[in-house]
C-alpha positions as CSV (number, residue, x, y, z in Angstrom):
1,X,0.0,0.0,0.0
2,X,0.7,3.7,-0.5
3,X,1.5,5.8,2.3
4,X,1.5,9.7,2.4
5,X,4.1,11.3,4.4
6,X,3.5,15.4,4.2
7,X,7.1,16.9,4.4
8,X,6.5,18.9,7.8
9,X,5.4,16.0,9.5
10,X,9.1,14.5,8.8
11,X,11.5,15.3,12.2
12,X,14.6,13.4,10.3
13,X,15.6,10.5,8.3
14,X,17.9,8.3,9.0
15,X,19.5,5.6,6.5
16,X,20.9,2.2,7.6
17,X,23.1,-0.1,5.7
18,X,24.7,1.8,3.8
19,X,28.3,0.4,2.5
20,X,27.3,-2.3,5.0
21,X,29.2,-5.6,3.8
22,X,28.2,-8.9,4.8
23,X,30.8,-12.1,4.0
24,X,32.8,-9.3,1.9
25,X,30.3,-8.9,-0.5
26,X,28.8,-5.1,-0.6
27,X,25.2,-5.2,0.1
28,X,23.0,-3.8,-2.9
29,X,20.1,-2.1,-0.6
30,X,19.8,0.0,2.4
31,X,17.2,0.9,4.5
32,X,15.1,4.3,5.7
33,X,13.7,5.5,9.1
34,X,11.4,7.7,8.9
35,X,11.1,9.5,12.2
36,X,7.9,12.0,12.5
37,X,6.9,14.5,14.6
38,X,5.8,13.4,17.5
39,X,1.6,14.6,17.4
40,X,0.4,11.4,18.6
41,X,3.5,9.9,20.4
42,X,5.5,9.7,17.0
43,X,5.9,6.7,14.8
44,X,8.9,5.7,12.7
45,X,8.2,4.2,9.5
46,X,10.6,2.1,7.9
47,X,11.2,1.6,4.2
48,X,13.3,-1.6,3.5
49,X,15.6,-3.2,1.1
50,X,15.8,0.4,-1.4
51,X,17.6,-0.3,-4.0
52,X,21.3,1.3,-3.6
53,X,20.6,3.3,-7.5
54,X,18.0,4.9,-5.5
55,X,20.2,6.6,-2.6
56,X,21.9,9.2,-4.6
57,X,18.0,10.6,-5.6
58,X,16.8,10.5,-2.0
59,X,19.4,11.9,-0.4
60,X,19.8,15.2,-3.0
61,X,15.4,15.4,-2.5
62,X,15.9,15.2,1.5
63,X,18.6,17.9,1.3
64,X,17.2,20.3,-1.2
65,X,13.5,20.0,1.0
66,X,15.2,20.9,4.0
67,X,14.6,17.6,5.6
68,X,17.2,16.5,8.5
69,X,19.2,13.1,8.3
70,X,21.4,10.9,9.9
């Protein structure tokens, strides 16, 4: 399913695997967190197994929207 994440609701991102080698072989995904303002306690939302051709795209939009990572 689809699910709609408005831009201010975002706190930071925070990617997770990336460069990560298992058994010397480079992994070929990574992984987002998607931490949100907390309004009704917070949730994180976690995107898995991203293709790594994807990362260079995602991180220039989460920079140039003024989004915060990690």
């Amino acid at each position: 399913p689809i699910l709609y994440i408005k831009l201010k609701e975002i706190k930071y991102i925070e990617f997770q695997r990336i460069g990560e080698q298992a058994s010397g072989v480079t992994s070929k995904t990574f992984d987002i967190s998607v931490v949100k303002i907390e309004q009704d306690g917070g949730n994180i939302e976690q995107f898995k197994n991203l293709d790594k051709c994807e990362y260079k795209a995602l991180y220039q939009y989460f920079s140039k929207s003024g989004i915060k990572m990690r």
